[in-house]
N, C-alpha and C positions, 0 to 999 in steps of 0.2 A: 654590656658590662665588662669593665678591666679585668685583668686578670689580676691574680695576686700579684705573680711577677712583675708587673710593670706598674704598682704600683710603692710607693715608700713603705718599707715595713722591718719587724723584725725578729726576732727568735726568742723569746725570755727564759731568762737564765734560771730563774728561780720563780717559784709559785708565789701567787700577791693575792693576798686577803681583801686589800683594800679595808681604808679605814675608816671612810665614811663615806654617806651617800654621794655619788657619781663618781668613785672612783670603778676602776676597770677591775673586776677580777681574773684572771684567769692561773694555767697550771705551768710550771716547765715544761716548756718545748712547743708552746703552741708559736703561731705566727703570728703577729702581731701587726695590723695595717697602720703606719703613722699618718695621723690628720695633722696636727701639729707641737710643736716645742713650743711648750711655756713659758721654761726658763730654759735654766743651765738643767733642773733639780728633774723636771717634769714632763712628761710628754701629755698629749691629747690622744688617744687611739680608739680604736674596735676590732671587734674579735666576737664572730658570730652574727654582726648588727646590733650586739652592743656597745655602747659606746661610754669614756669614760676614761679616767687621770689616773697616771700611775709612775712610780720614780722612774728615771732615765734609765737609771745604776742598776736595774731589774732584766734588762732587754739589752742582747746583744743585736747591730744597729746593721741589720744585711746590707736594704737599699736605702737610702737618707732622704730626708726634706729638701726639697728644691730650695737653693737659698730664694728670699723673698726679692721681689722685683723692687727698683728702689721706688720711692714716691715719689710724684712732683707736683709745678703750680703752673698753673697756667703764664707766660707771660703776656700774650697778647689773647686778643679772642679771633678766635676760628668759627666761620660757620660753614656747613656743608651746602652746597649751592642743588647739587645733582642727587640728590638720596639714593637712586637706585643705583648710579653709578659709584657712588662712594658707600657702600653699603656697611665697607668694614672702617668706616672710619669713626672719630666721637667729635663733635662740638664740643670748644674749650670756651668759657668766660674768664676773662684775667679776673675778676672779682666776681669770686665764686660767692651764690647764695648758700652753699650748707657744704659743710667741710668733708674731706675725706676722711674716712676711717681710719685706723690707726690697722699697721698691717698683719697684725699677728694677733687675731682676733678671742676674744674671750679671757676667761678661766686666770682671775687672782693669783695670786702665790697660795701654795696649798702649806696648810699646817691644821693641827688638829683646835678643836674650842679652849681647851683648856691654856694652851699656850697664847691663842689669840685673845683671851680677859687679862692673861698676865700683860700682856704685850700693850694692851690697853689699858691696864691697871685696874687691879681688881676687878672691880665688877663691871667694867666698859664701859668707853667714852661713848658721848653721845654722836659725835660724829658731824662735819662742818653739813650747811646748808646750802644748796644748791640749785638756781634755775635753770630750766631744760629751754636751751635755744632753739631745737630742732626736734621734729617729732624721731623717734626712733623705733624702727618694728624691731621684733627678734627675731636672729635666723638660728637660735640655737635655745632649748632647755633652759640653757642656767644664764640668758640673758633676759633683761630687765625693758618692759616698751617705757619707753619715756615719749612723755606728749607737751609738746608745744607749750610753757608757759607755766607748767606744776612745778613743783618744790620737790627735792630728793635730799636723802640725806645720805652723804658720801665718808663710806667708814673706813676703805681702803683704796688709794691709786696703784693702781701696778705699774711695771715697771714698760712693756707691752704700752701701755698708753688709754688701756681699759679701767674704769673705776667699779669700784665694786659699793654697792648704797643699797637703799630703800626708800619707795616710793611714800611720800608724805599723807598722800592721800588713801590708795589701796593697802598700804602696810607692806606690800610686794619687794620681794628681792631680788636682787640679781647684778649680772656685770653691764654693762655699756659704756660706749665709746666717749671716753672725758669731755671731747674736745667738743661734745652736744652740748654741756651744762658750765655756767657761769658762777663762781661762788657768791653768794649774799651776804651784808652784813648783817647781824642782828637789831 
């Protein structure tokens, strides 16, 4: 197990109620482990092993998020010839079958319901239709499995590169990776 010190975290300045389900609470002056940055607005943290969203603006920032490594594509293909001998290396295909994930994983823009109906006009938009190209598991709670070939319906894209929908079928919610699901027309 890390220790706190070595890993991203921070001191919060003021006590956070949190405003709706999965945000983080806790008190002034606890330490605060950063998992990751939302936005600008947001962090992703835990505290105790619970885990959960709370403003940036709340937590003074000790040790910081590694910046993200950048993404790439493959341009040629690579295969490993010796497995034991190249143990740490990865097989590339220049035309990859299922895309990579977008790098900063999860968790929409946060704001409360009431501004998200304004925001969609009154009483809410029904939200574009969408085919899932790729099956998707979840590695986290407030993420969404998408399988192979169903129907989603996409009510927010973030900015991250994650969409936020509901499943057509199970009624299910949650975030995952845009670049699984294809739009439909009607």
């Amino acid at each position: 197990l890390q220790s706190i010190s070595q890993l991203p975290y921070g001191k919060a300045l003021y006590t956070y109620e949190g405003k709706e389900p999965g945000d983080l609470k806790f008190t002034k002056g606890d330490i605060i482990i950063l998992r990751r940055k939302v936005d600008e607005n947001w962090y992703h943290g835990e505290l105790n092993g619970n885990h959960g969203f709370f403003p940036a603006s709340y937590i003074q920032c000790i040790k910081p998020l590694p910046q993200a490594p950048p993404q790439g594509k493959a341009l040629y293909d690579f295969e490993i010839k010796d497995k034991d001998q190249d143990k740490d290396c990865l097989t590339f295909t220049k035309r990859a079958t299922s895309p990579l994930l977008p790098l900063a994983p999860s968790a929409c823009h946060r704001e409360t319901a009431v501004s998200r109906r304004q925001a969609l006009g009154g009483r809410g938009r029904r939200g574009t239709r969408y085919l899932a190209l790729y099956a998707y598991k979840p590695q986290k709670n407030d993420e969404l499995e998408l399988r192979k070939g169903e129907m989603y319906r996409v009510i927010e894209k973030c900015q991250d590169g994650w969409f936020k929908g509901t499943s057509l079928r199970t009624g299910m919610s949650g975030v995952f990776p845009g670049n699984y699901v294809t739009p439909v027309s009607r």
